[in-house]
C-alpha positions as CSV (number, residue, x, y, z in Angstrom):
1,X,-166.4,-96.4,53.0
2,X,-164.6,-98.5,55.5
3,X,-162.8,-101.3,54.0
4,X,-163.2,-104.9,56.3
5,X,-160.0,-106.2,58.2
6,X,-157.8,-108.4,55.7
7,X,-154.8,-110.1,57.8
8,X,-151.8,-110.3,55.3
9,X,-150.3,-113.4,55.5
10,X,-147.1,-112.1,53.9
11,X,-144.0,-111.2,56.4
12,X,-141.2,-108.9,55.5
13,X,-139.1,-110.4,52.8
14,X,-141.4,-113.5,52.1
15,X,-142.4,-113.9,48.6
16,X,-145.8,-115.2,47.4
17,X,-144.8,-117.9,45.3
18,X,-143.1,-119.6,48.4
19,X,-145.7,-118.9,50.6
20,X,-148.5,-120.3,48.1
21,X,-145.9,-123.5,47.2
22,X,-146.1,-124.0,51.1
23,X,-149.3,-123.9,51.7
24,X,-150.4,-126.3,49.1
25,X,-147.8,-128.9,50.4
26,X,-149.7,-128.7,53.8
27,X,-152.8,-128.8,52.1
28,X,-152.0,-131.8,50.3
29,X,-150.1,-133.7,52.9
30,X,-153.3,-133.1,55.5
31,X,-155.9,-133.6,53.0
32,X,-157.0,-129.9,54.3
33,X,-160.9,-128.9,52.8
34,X,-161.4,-125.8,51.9
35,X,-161.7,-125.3,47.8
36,X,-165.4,-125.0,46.1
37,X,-165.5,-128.5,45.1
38,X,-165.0,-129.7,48.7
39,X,-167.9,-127.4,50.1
40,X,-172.0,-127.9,50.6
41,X,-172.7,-124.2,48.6
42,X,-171.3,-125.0,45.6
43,X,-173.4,-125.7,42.8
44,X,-171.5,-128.5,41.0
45,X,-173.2,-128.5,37.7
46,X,-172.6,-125.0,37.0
47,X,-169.2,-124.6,39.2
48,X,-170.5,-121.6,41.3
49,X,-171.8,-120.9,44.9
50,X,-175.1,-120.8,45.8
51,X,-174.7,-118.1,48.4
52,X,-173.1,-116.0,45.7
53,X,-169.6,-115.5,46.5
54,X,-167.2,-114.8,44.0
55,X,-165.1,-118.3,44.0
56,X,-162.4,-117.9,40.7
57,X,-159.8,-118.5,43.5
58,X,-160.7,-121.6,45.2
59,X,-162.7,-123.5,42.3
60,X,-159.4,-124.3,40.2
61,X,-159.3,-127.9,38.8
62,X,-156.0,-129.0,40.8
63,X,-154.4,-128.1,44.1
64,X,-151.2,-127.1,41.7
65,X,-153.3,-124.6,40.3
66,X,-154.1,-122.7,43.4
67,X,-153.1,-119.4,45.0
68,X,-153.6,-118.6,48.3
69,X,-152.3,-115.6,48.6
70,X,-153.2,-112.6,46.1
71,X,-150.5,-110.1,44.7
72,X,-151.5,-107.8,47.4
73,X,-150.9,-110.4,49.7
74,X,-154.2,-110.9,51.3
75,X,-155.7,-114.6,51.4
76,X,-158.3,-115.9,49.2
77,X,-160.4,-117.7,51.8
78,X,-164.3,-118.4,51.7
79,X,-165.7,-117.1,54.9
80,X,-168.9,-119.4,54.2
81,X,-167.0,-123.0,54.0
82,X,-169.3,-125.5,54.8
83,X,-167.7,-129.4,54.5
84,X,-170.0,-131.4,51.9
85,X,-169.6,-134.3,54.2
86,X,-170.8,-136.6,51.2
């Protein structure tokens, strides 16, 4: 089976902890949308997506909480974001 392009957003010698630490300080300081609770699909009552996607990743109670980037290094992005707006 072929497996779907996944960019790695980890560069020789980074480590993952730094890269994740960084990306929540952007997150935070631009008031970036992008986790479960910020998006139109998710069901709020029950905490899961409507279209179905898996969403452990970006549905954690706090920004401190989240990783970006796996262990394998690949990103935990939601392909089906859609702003609430509300």
């Amino acid at each position: 089976m072929k497996q779907a392009f996944q960019p790695r957003l980890l560069h020789s010698g980074e480590k993952r902890t730094d890269v994740n630490a960084q990306f929540r300080a952007e997150a935070s300081a631009l008031a970036l949308q992008f986790r479960c609770d910020d998006c139109a699909y998710v069901v709020a009552s029950i905490g899961t997506c409507s279209l179905g996607w898996p969403n452990a990743a970006l549905h954690t109670p706090t920004l401190a909480l989240l990783e970006i980037v796996r262990t394998d290094g690949i990103p935990e992005f939601c392909k089906a974001f859609e702003p609430d707006g509300s």
